[in-house]
C-alpha positions as CSV (number, residue, x, y, z in Angstrom):
1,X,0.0,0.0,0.0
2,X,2.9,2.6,1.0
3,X,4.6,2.2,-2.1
4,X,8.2,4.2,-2.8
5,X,7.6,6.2,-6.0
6,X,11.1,8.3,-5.4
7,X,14.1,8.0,-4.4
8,X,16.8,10.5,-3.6
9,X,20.5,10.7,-2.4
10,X,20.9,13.6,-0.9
11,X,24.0,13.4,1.1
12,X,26.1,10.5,1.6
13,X,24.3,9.0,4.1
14,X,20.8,11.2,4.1
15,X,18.0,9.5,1.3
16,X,15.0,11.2,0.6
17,X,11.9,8.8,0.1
18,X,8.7,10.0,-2.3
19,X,6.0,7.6,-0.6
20,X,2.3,7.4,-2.2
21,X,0.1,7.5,0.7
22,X,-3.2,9.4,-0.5
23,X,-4.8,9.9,3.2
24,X,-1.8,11.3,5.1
25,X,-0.8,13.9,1.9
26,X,-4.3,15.2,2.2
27,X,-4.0,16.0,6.1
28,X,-0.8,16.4,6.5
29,X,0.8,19.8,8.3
30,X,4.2,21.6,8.7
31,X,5.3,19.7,12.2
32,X,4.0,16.4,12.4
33,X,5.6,13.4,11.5
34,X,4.4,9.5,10.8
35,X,5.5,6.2,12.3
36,X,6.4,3.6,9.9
37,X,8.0,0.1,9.5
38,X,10.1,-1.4,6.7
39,X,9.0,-5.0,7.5
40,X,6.1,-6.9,9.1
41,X,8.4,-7.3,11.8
42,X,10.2,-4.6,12.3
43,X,10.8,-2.2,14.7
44,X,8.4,1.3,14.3
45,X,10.3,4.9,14.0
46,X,9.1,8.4,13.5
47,X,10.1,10.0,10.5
48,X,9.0,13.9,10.2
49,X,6.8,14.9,7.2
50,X,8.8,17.1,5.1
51,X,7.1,18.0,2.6
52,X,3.5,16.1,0.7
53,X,1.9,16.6,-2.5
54,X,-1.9,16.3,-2.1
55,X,-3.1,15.8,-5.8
56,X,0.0,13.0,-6.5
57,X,-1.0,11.5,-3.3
58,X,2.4,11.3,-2.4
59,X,4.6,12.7,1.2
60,X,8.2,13.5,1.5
61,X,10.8,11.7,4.3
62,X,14.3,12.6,4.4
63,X,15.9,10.0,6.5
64,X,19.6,10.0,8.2
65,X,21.1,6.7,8.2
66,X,22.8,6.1,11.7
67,X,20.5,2.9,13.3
68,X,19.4,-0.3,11.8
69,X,15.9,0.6,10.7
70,X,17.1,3.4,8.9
71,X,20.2,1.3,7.3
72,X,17.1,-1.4,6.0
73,X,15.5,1.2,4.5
74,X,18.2,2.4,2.9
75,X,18.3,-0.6,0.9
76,X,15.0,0.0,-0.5
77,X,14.2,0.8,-3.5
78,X,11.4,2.8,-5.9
79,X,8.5,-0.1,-6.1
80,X,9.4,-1.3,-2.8
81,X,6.8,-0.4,-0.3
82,X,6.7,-0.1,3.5
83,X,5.0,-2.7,5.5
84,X,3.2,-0.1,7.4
85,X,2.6,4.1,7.1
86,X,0.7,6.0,10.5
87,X,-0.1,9.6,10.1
88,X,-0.5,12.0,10.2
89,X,0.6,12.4,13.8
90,X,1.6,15.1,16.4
91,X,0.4,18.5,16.7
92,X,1.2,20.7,13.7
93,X,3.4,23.7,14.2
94,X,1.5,27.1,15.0
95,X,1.6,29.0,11.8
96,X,0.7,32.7,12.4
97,X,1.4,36.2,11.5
98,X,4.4,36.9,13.9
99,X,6.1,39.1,12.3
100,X,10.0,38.2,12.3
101,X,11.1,34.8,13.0
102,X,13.9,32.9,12.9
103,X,14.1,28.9,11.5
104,X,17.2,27.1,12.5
105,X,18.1,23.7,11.0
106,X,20.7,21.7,12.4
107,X,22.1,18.5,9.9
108,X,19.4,16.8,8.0
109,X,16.9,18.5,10.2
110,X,17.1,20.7,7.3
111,X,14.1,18.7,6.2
112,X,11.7,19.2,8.6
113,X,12.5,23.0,8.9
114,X,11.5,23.5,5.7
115,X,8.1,23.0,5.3
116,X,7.8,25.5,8.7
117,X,9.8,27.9,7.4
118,X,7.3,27.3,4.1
119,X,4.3,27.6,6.0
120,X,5.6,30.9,7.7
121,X,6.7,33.5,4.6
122,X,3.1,31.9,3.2
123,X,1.5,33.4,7.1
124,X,3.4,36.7,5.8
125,X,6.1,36.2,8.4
126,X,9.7,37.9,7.5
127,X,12.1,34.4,7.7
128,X,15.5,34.2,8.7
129,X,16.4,31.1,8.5
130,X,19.8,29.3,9.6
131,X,21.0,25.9,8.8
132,X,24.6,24.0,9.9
133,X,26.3,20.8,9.4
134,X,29.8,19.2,9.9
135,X,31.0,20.0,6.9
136,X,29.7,20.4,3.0
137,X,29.0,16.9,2.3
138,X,26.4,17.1,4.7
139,X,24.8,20.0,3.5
140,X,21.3,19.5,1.5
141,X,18.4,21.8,0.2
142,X,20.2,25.0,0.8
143,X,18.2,26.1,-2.2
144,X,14.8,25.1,-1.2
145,X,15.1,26.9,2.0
146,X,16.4,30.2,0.4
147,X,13.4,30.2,-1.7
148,X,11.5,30.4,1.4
149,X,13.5,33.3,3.6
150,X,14.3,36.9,3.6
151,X,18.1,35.4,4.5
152,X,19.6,32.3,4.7
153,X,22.9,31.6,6.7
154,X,24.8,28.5,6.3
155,X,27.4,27.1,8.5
156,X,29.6,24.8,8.8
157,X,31.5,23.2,11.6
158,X,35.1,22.7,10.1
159,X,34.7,25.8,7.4
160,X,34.5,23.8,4.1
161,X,31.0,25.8,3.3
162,X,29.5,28.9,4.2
163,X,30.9,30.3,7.8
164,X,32.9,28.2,9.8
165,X,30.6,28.4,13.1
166,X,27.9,26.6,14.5
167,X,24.3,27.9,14.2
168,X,24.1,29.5,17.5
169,X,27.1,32.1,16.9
170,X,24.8,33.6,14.0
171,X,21.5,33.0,16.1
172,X,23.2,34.9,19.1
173,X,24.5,37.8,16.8
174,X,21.0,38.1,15.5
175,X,19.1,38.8,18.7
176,X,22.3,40.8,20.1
177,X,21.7,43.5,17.1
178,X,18.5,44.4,18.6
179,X,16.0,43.5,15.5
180,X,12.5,42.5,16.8
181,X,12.7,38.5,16.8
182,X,9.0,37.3,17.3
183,X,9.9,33.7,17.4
184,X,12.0,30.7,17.1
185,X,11.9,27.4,15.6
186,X,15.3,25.3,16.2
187,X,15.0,21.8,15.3
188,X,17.6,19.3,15.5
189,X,20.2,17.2,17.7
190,X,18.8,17.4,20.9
191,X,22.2,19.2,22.4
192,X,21.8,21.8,19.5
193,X,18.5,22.7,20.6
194,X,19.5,23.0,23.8
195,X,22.1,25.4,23.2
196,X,20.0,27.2,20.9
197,X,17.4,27.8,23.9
198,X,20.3,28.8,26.5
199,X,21.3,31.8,23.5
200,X,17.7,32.7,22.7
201,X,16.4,32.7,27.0
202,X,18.0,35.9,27.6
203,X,16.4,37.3,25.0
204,X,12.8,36.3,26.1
205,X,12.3,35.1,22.3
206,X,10.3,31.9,22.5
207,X,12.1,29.0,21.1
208,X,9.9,26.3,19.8
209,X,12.0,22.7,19.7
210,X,11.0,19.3,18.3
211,X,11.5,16.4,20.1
212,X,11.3,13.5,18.3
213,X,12.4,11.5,21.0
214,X,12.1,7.4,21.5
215,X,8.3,6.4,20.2
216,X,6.4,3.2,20.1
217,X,3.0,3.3,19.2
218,X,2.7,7.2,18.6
219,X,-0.2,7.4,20.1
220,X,0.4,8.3,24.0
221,X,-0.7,4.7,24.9
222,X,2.8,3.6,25.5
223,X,4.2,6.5,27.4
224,X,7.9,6.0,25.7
225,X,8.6,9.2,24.5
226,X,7.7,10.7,27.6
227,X,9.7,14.4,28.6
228,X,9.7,16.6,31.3
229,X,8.4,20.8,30.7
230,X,7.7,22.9,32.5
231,X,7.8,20.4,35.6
232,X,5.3,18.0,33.9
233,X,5.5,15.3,32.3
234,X,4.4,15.3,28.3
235,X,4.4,12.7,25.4
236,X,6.1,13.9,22.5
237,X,3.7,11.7,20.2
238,X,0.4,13.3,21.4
239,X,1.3,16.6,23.4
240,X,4.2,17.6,20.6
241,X,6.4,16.6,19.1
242,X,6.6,20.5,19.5
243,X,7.5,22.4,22.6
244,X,8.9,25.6,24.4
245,X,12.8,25.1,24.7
246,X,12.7,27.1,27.4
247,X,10.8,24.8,29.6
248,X,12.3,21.6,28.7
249,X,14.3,19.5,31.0
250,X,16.9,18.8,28.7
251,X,19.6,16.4,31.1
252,X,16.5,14.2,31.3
253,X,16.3,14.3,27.1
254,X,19.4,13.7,26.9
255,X,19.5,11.0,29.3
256,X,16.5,9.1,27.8
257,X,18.4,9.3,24.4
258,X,21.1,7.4,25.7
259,X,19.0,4.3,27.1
260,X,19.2,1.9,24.6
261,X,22.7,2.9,22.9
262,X,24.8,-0.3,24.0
263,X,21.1,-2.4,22.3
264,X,21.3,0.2,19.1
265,X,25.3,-0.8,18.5
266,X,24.3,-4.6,18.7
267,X,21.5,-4.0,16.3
268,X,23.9,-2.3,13.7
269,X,27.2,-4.7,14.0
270,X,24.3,-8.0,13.3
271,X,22.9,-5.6,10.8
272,X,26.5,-5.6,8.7
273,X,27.5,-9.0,9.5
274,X,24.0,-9.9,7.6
275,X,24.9,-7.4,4.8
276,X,28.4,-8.7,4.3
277,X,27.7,-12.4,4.6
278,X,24.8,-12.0,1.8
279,X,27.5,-10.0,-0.4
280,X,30.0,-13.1,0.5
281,X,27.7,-15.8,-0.3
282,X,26.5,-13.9,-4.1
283,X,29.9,-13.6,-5.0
């Protein structure tokens, strides 16, 4: 049913995936994200919507390979189709008239940036937008974004593209100049969020973050991507994913992030002992 109709590389280890699924593209908002499986047995993930074309039917994922779900998926190809689609899900983003706000995209979190950043210059919003990475290789739809904002500024951790800073340095110069900043959007790593709400708190600019944090059924019945703000306890799936960065407790996101790391490893090593045994055993 969730068949792959395109295919994309857009960094070395970031794929975009076209996926026909009629019901979501028609409902689907800037913010909210859908669970999906590769397999009948596999294990369920949240992948953000980036982007959906209601008349082809069709919604946009930009996935990062770094776990074992996304590293299957990798291997799929356009006529391949998912074993199951759930979405839309989550509360979309609060598109308004704000005036001047600022989108910051950290890695391929590009991707789910955009189609805020989108829905904002449509609002009538002026959009700054800023977006980082490691280094150019890593860099995607610096184009797509520009078409969206007043100004784009790209960085870049080691200097090979753009400035050679991460995207708070730009974020902090911003709001030091003393230009009205009505809100912010940062969405990415969890410790570049955080960061990104200790430069915008002295500035009393609201900081909207995304957590997209460990999820099971998405639909608040398992309580696994439960987070502390504002001294009570949310679940991203249902509540968010969306939040004020100013009110999250961030050591206990960061802590829940690293539960399962020692599991995840084990997951990948059987992962590429599989993918190398199959490549031994065709040759």
């Amino acid at each position: 049913m969730y068949e792959i109709v395109g295919k994309e590389n857009l960094t070395p280890v970031t794929r975009l995936y076209q996926v026909y699924a009629p019901a979501v593209a028609r409902k689907a908002r800037a913010g909210q994200f859908v669970i999906i499986r590769t397999h009948e047995k596999g294990e369920r993930i949240p992948l953000t919507i980036a982007d959906s074309d209601r008349q082809g039917g069709t919604i946009t994922l930009v996935v990062q390979e770094v776990g074992k779900t996304t590293m299957q998926m990798g291997t799929m190809r356009v006529g391949d189709a998912l074993a199951s689609l759930t979405g839309p899900l989550g509360r979309p983003s609060e598109i308004e008239k704000y005036g001047t706000v600022i989108c910051v995209g950290g890695g391929f979190a590009v991707a789910p940036i955009y189609p805020i950043a989108r829905a904002l210059k449509r609002a009538g919003n002026t959009v700054l937008s800023i977006i980082g990475a490691r280094n150019k290789d890593l860099l995607f739809w610096e184009e797509k974004l520009q078409a969206v904002s007043d100004k784009l500024i790209v960085c870049t951790n080691d200097g090979s593209y753009g400035r050679e800073a991460l995207v708070t340095a730009p974020l902090k110069e911003i709001l030091e100049a003393g230009q009205r900043i009505d809100r912010i959007w940062a969405i990415g790593p969890a410790i570049m969020m955080r960061f990104c709400a200790l430069t915008s708190e002295p500035f009393g600019v609201r900081t909207i973050v995304n957590l997209n944090s460990i999820m099971v059924d998405g639909t608040g019945m398992c309580g696994a991507c439960r987070v502390e703000v504002g001294g009570q306890t949310r679940f991203a799936c249902v509540d968010g994913p969306e939040f004020d960065g100013h009110q999250v407790d961030w050591d206990l996101v960061l802590a829940r992030q690293h539960i399962y790391l020692e599991q995840e490893k084990q997951a990948v090593d059987r992962w590429e002992r599989e993918q190398r045994h199959r490549g031994c055993s065709a040759a």
